[in-house]
C-alpha positions as semicolon CSV with decimal commas, in nm:
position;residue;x (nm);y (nm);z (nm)
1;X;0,000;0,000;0,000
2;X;0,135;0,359;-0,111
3;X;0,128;0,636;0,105
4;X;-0,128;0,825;-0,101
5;X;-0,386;0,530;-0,089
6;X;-0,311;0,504;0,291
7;X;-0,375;0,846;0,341
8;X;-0,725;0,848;0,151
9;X;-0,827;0,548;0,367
10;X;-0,742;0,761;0,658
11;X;-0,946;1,025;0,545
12;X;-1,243;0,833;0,436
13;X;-1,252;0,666;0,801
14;X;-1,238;0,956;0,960
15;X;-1,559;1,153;0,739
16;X;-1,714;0,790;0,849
17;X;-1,644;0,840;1,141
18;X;-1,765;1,202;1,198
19;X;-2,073;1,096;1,006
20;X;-2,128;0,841;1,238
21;X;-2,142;1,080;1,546
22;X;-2,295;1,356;1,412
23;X;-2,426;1,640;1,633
24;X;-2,231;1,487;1,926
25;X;-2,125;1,751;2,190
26;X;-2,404;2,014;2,073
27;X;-2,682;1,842;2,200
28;X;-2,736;2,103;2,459
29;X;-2,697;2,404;2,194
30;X;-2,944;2,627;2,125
31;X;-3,059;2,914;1,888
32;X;-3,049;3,136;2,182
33;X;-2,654;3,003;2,230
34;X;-2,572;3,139;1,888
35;X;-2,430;3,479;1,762
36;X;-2,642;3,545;1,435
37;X;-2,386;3,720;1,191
38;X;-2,430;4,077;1,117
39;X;-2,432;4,277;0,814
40;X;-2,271;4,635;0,799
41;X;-2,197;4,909;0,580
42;X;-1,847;5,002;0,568
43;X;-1,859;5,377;0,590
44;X;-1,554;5,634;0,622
45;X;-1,499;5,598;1,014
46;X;-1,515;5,201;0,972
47;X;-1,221;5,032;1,136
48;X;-1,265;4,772;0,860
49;X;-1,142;5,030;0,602
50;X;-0,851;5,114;0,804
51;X;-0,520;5,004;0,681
52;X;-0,371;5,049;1,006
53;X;-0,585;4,901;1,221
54;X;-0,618;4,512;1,322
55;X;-1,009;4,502;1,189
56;X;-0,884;4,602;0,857
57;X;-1,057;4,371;0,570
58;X;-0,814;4,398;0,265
59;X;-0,974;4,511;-0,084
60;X;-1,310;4,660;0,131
61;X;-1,420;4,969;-0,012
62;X;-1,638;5,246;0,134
63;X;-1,995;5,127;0,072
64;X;-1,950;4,753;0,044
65;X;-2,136;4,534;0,302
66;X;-1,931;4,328;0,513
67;X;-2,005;4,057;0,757
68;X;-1,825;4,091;1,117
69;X;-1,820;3,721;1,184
70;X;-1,699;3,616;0,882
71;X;-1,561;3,857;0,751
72;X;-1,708;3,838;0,408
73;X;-1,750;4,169;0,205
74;X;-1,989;4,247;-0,065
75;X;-1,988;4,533;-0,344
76;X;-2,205;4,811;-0,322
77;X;-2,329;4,813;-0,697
78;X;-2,390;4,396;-0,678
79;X;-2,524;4,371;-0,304
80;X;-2,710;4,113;-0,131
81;X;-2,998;3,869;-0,159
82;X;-3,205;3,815;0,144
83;X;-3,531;3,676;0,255
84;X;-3,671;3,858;0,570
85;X;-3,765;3,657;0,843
86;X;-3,820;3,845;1,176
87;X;-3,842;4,237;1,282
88;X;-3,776;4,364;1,611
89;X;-3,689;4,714;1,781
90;X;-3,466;4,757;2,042
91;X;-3,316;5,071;2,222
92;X;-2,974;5,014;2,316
93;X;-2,789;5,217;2,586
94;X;-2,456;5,362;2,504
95;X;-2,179;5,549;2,715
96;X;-2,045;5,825;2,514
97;X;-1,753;5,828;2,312
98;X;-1,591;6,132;2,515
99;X;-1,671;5,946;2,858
100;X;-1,475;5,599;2,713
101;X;-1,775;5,440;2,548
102;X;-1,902;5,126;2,514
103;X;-2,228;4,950;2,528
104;X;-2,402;4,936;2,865
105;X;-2,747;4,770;2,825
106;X;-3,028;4,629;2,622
107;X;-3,368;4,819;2,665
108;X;-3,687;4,613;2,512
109;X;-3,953;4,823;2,654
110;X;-3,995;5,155;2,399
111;X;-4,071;5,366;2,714
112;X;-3,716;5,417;2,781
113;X;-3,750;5,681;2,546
114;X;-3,967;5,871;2,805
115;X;-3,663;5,917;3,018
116;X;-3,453;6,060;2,765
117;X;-3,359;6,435;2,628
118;X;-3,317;6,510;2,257
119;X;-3,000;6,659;2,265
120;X;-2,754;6,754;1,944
121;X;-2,937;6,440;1,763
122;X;-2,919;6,239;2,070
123;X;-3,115;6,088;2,298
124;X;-2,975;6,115;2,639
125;X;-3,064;5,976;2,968
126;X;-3,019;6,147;3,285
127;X;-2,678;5,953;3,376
128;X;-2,536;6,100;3,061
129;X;-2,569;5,772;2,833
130;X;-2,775;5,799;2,526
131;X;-3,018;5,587;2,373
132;X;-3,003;5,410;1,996
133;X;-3,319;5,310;1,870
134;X;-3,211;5,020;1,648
135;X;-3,447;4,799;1,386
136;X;-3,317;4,435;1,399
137;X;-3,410;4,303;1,004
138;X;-3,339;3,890;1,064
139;X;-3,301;3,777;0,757
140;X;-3,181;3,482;0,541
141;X;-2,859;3,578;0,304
142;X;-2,921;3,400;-0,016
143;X;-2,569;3,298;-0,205
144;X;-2,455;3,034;-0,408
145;X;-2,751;2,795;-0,340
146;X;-2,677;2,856;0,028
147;X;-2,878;3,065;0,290
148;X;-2,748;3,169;0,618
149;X;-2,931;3,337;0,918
150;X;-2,794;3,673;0,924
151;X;-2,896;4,026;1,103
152;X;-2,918;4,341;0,987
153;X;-2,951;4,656;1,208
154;X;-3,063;4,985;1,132
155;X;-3,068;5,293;1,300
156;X;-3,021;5,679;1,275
157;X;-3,081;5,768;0,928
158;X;-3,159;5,436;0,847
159;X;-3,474;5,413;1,023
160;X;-3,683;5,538;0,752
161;X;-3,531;5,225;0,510
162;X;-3,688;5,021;0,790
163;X;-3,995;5,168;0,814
164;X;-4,065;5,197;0,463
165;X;-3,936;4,819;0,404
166;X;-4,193;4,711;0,652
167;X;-4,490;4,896;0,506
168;X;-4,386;4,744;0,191
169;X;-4,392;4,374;0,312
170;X;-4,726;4,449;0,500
171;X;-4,894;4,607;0,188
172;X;-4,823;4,268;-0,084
173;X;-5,153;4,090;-0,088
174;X;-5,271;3,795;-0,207
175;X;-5,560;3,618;-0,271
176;X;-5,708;3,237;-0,129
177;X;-5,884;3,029;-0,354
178;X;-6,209;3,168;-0,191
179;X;-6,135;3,491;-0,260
180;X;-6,030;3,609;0,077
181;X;-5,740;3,863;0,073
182;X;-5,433;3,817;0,321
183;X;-5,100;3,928;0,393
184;X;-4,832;3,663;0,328
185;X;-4,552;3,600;0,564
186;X;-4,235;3,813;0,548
187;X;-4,063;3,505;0,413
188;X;-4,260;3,486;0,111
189;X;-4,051;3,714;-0,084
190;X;-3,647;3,805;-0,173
191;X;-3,515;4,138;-0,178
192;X;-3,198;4,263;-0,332
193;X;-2,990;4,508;-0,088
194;X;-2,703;4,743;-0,212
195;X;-2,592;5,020;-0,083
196;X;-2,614;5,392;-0,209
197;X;-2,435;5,700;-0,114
198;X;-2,658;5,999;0,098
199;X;-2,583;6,346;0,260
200;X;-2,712;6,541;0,463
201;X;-2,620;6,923;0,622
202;X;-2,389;6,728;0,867
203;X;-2,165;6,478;0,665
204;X;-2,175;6,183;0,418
205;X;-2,219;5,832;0,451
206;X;-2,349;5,486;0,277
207;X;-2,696;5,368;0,322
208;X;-2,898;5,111;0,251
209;X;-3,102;5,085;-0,098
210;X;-3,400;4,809;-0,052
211;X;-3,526;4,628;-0,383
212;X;-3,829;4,355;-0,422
213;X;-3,690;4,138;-0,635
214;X;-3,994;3,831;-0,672
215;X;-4,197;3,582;-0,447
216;X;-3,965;3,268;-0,302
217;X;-4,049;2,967;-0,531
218;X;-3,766;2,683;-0,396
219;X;-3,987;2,470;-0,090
220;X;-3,681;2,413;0,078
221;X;-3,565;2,773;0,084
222;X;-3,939;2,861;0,211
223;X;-3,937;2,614;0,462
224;X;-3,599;2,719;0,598
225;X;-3,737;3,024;0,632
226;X;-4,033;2,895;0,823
227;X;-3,785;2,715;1,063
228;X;-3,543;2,993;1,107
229;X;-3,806;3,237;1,197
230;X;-3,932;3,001;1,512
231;X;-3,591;3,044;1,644
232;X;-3,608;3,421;1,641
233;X;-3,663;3,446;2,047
234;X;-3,432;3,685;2,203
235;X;-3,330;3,999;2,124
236;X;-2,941;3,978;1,905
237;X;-2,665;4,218;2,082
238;X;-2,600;4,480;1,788
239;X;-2,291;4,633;1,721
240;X;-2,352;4,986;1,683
241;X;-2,358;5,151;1,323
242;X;-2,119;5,353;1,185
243;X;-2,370;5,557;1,004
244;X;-2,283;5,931;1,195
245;X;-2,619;6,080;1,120
């Protein structure tokens, strides 16, 4: 026997092997145990676009989306394909920038808002942290006959996108075989997401440009979909955006 045929009965045992105990030492894993990816525009200030910096992602340009588990970066002009599955708001407490920064805490309840001042753009609570209202898009990233559970936050400017993307998902109707008209699920449809240079009186950045592309026709992709949004429990920890406006 020749090394080369030894070493392809090695590796044939061993995908035997792993096939054999599949799943083994997850058992106890759950959705809520897992980081979904997130999906960000790299904008001027990103520390992705930095040469200097340790975050750098080589080739990114200003405007591409990027994924911060992966690491996986996406042109602006070509963009994404994704299939929403879940929506939820959150208002995320921040310490300012000047006073160290960081994230401090996770606020479900809207009301938070009550405690805050609109100040310079920001809302600020009493202790001198401000609050980000932040849109959580779960989604499905459609690529290469693949999709993976992925999150999108929005926030700041952004917030219309969000608002308008929802109205546009709740406003498709369809029709049952009775006649009776309904709204279909999120997950019924794929959108196409690029990205598209605004302005404002305060500065420049990339934002998000939302497309309905056509219904989802592959069963497994729907069902996926179907699956993926039962998971969608707990509130995801977002990374803040780098949009400045």
């Amino acid at each position: 026997m020749n090394e080369k045929s030894s070493t392809k009965e090695i590796v044939s045992s061993a995908a035997e092997m792993f096939a054999e105990d599949a799943g083994a030492g997850l058992e106890n894993v759950t959705p809520e145990d897992l980081i979904i990816p997130q999906l960000k525009i790299a904008q001027k200030t990103s520390k992705e676009v930095d040469a200097n910096d340790g975050s750098y992602l080589p080739g990114i340009q200003v405007g591409d989306i990027m994924n911060n588990i992966t690491g996986e970066v996406y042109r602006s002009d070509k963009g994404i394909i994704v299939v929403p599955i879940a929506y939820k708001r959150v208002f995320l407490e921040f310490k300012p920038r000047e006073a160290g920064g960081g994230f401090i805490a996770l606020h479900e309840n809207p009301g938070i808002l009550s405690e805050t001042t609109r100040t310079k753009g920001l809302d600020l609570l009493a202790n001198g942290n401000y609050i980000q209202t932040t849109a959580n898009h779960y989604v499905l990233l459609v690529e290469d006959g693949k999709a993976v559970p992925v999150m999108i936050a929005m926030s700041s400017t952004q917030l219309k996108k969000s608002r308008r993307w929802l109205a546009n998902m709740t406003s498709i109707r369809k029709t049952t075989k009775d006649g009776m008209s309904y709204t279909p699920p999120s997950y019924s449809h794929l959108y196409q997401l690029t990205t598209v240079p605004e302005k404002n009186d305060k500065g420049s950045w990339y934002g998000w440009k939302i497309d309905l592309l056509s219904e989802v026709e592959e069963v497994a992709l729907y069902n996926q979909a179907k699956a993926f949004a039962a998971t969608v429990n707990e509130p995801q920890l977002t990374e803040p955006e780098d949009v400045p406006f």
